[in-house]
N, C-alpha and C positions, 0 to 999 in steps of 0.2 A: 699284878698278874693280869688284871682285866684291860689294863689300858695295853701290853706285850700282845695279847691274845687279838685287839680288836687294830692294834698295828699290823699284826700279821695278813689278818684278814684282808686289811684293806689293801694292801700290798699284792697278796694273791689277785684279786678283785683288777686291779690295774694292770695286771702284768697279762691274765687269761684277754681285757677288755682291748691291749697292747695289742692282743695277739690276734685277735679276732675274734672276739666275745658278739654273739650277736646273730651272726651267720651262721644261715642254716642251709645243710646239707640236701640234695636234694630227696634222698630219702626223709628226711623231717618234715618239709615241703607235701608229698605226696601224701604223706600221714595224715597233715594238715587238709587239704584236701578230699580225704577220703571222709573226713568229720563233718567238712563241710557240703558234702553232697547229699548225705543220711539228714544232716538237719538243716539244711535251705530252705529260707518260707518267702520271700518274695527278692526281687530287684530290680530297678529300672534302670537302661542305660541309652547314652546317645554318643553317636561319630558318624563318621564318615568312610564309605565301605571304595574303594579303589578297583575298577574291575580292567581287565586286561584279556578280554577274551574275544574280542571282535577287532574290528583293522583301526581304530581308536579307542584308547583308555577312556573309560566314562566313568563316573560318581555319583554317590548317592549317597542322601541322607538317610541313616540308620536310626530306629528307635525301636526298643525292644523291653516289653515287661512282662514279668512270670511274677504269678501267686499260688502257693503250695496249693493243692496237692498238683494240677496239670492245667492250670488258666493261664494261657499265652497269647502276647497281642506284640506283632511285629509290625513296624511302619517302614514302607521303601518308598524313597521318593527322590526322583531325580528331577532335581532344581530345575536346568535348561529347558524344559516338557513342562514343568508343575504338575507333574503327574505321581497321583500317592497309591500305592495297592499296599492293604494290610492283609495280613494272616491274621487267623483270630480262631484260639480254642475257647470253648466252654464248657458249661455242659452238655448242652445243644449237639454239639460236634464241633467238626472242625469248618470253619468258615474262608474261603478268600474275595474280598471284597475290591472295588476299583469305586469310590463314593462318587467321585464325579462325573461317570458313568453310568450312576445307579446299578452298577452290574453288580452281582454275586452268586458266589460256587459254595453249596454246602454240600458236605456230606461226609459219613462216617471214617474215621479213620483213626489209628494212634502213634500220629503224628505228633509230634517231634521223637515219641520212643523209638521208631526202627531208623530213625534218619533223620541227623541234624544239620544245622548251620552254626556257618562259621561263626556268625554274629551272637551265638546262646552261649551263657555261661556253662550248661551242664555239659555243651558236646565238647568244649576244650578242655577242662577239667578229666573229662572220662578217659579222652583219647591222651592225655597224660598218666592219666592212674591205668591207665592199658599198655601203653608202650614200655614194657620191660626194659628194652636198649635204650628208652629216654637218654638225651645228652641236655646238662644242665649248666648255666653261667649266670654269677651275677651281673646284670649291669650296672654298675655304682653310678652313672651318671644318669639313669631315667629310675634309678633306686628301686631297680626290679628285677624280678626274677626270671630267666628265660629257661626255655625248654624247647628242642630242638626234639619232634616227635611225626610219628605217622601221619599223615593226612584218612582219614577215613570219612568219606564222602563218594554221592553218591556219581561224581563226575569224577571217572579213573583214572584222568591225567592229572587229575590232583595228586601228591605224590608225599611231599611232607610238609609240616610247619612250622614257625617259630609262635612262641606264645612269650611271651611279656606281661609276665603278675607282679602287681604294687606288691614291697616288703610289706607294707603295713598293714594290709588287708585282704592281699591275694584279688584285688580286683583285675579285671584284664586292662590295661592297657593298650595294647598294637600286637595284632596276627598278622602275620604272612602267610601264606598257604603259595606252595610253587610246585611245579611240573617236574618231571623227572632230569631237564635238561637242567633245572634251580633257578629258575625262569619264575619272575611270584607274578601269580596269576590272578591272586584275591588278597587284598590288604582290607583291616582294617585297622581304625583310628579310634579308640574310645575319650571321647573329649567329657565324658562325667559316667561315673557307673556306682550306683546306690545297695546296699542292700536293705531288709528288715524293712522295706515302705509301707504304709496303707495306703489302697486303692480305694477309689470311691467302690460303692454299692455293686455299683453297672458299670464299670471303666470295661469291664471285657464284653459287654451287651453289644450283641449284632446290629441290633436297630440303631443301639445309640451312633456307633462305630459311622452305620452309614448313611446316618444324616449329621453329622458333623464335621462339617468343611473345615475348623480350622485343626486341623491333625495333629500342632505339635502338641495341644494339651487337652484334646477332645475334653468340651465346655459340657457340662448339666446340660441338659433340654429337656422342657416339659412335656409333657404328650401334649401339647399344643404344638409345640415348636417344631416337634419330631414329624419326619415325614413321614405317611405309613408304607407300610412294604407291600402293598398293592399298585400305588398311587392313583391318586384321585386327578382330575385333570385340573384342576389349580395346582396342585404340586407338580405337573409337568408342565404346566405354562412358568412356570418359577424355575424349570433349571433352563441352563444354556445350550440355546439351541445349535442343535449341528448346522453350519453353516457350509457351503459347496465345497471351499475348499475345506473341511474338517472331509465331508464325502467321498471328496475325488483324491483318495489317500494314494494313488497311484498302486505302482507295483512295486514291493519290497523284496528284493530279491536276497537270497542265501548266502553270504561269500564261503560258507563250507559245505561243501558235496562230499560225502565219503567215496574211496578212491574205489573204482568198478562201475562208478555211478555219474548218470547224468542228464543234464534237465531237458523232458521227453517236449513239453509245449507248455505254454501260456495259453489261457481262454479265462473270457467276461463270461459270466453264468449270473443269470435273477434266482433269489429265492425268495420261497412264496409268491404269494397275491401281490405284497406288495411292490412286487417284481426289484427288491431289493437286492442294488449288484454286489457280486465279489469275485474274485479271483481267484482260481485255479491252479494252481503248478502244480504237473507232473513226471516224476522224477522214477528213470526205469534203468537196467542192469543188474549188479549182484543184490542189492535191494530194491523194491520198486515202493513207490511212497507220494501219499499227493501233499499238498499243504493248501488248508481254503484260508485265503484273507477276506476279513471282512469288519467293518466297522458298525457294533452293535448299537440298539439305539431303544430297544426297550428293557426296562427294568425284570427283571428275570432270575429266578431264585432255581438252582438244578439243584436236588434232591439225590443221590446218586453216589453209590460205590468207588470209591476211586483212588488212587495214591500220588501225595505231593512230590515234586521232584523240586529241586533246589536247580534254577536256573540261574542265582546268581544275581542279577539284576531282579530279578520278578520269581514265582515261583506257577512251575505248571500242575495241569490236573491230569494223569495218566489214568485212562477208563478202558476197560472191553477187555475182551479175552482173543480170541481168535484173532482179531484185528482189531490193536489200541489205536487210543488216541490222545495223542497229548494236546490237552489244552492251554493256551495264556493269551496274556495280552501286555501290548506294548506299545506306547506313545497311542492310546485309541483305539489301535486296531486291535482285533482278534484273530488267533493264529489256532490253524486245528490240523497237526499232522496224526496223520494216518497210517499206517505203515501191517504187514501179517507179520513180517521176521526182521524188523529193522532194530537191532539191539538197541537195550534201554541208553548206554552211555553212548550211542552215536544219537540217538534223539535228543539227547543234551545240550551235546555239540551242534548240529546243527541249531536247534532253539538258539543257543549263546550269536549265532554268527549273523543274527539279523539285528541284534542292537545297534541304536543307535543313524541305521541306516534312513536314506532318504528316499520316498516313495520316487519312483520314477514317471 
């Protein structure tokens, strides 16, 4: 009777495994998910981020680690430049950092909660477990799961995306994020994604963050080693000096002007004492808006109220009431648009449209 009973069994067992025993629905999927967002305690992951938002495709290296409960450290760095800007929470705040620059922007904020990227696990995960109309496929040949979902970002011509999670772990593999024409405007590539790690001590420490030049695995250093966040004038005879042509960064000009709008002049202006140049654009019609470039050169820490915007390559600092201003930087330079009524998602766009460009 036991050996009838355990024939049967195994027979059932082959026939459901025949059938597709294994696969899971995407309601199972989202369940899965909804568990794992409640009890997430750390992961580190790296790839390669595909951008499509200026008049050439440019790339970066991505590297991204979260530790429960809100300690987050994002690396952007694009290779052709060798230029690295991290994000960096702690308890402190929230920090964005340029190390080889000695530049950094601190100040309050609960960033990544009201707005994420595409590169974090919680903000794909959520904008799945949000999307009611989610449409769901396996792909048996990258042995993952997709989902075909809203884009929710804070750039509106982003529109929806595909997500690609390992069966075996729900790790992400490859997002697509595209534009309402299905135009993918932000790929990424996950070439390794961990979860449950230990970080050291101080992996998310400001200071450490920004005296440690080799990025991809930011090394221990002693407080000897470490340079201080004042600097001393040995520590500035020790970084690389701006040389004429780092100086004479030219003019970067916008290739996207919003339609009613358009570029009023060019002017050289000194700031300070040090009669230190930079560039002027401004840009007048149905919004009027300047843009100062300027390549920074002292170590400088802002303390200050402000909200990150996700520009994609880099991330800005939008400040002021009356009259914001987004801040970033790119390939060196510093970019500070200025605008009283220039909507936030056309300050985006424009941001996105000077990558990559070459000063003239």
């Amino acid at each position: 009777m036991r050996r009838i009973t355990w024939v049967i069994a195994l027979v059932v067992c082959v026939s459901v495994f025949l059938g597709g025993c294994g696969k899971k629905d995407a309601a199972g999927v989202v369940q899965d998910l909804e568990h794992m967002a409640g009890s997430l305690k750390s992961y580190q992951g790296t790839g390669k981020m595909m951008l499509n938002t200026g008049q050439t495709p440019q790339e970066y290296d991505v590297e991204v680690w979260y530790q429960d409960p809100d300690f987050y450290r994002i690396s952007l760095t694009n290779e052709k430049k060798d230029i690295t800007q991290i994000v960096l929470r702690n308890k402190d705040g929230v920090f964005v950092l340029t190390p080889h620059l000695n530049k950094s922007f601190r100040f309050q904020s609960n960033w990544p909660d009201s707005q994420g990227q595409v590169y974090l696990y919680q903000t794909l995960i959520q904008s799945i477990i949000a999307d009611k109309d989610r449409q769901f496929v396996v792909d048996e040949e990258k042995d993952a799961y997709v989902f075909d979902v809203l884009a929710n970002y804070q750039n509106s011509s982003l529109s929806r995306q595909k997500i690609w999670l390992d069966r075996s772990n729900y790790a992400p593999q490859h997002v697509e994020v595209s534009d309402v024409n299905a135009n993918v405007i932000v790929a990424v590539d996950f070439a390794q994604f961990e979860f449950d790690l230990s970080f050291e001590k101080d992996s998310f420490d400001m200071k450490r963050n920004m005296t440690s030049f080799n990025l991809q695995t930011v090394p221990t250093l002693t407080e000897e080693e470490g340079v201080a966040l004042n600097g001393t004038e040995d520590d500035k005879a020790s970084q690389p000096a701006v040389g004429k042509e780092q100086e004479d960064f030219g003019i970067l000009e916008f290739t996207y002007v919003p339609e009613g709008v358009q570029l009023k002049d060019i002017s050289e202006i000194k700031l300070g004492e040090g009669e230190k140049s930079a560039v002027l654009l401004r840009y007048s019609g149905l919004y009027n808006y300047t843009i100062l470039e300027t390549r920074p050169e002292d170590r400088t820490v802002f303390v200050q109220p402000g909200t990150i915007l996700d520009l994609g390559y880099t991330v800005g600092i939008l400040t002021g009431d009356a009259i914001q201003t987004l801040t970033w930087m790119d390939n060196g330079v510093e970019f500070r648009l200025s605008a009283e009524d220039l909507p936030q998602a056309e300050m985006i766009q424009i941001a996105q449209s000077v990558q990559g460009q070459i000063g003239k």
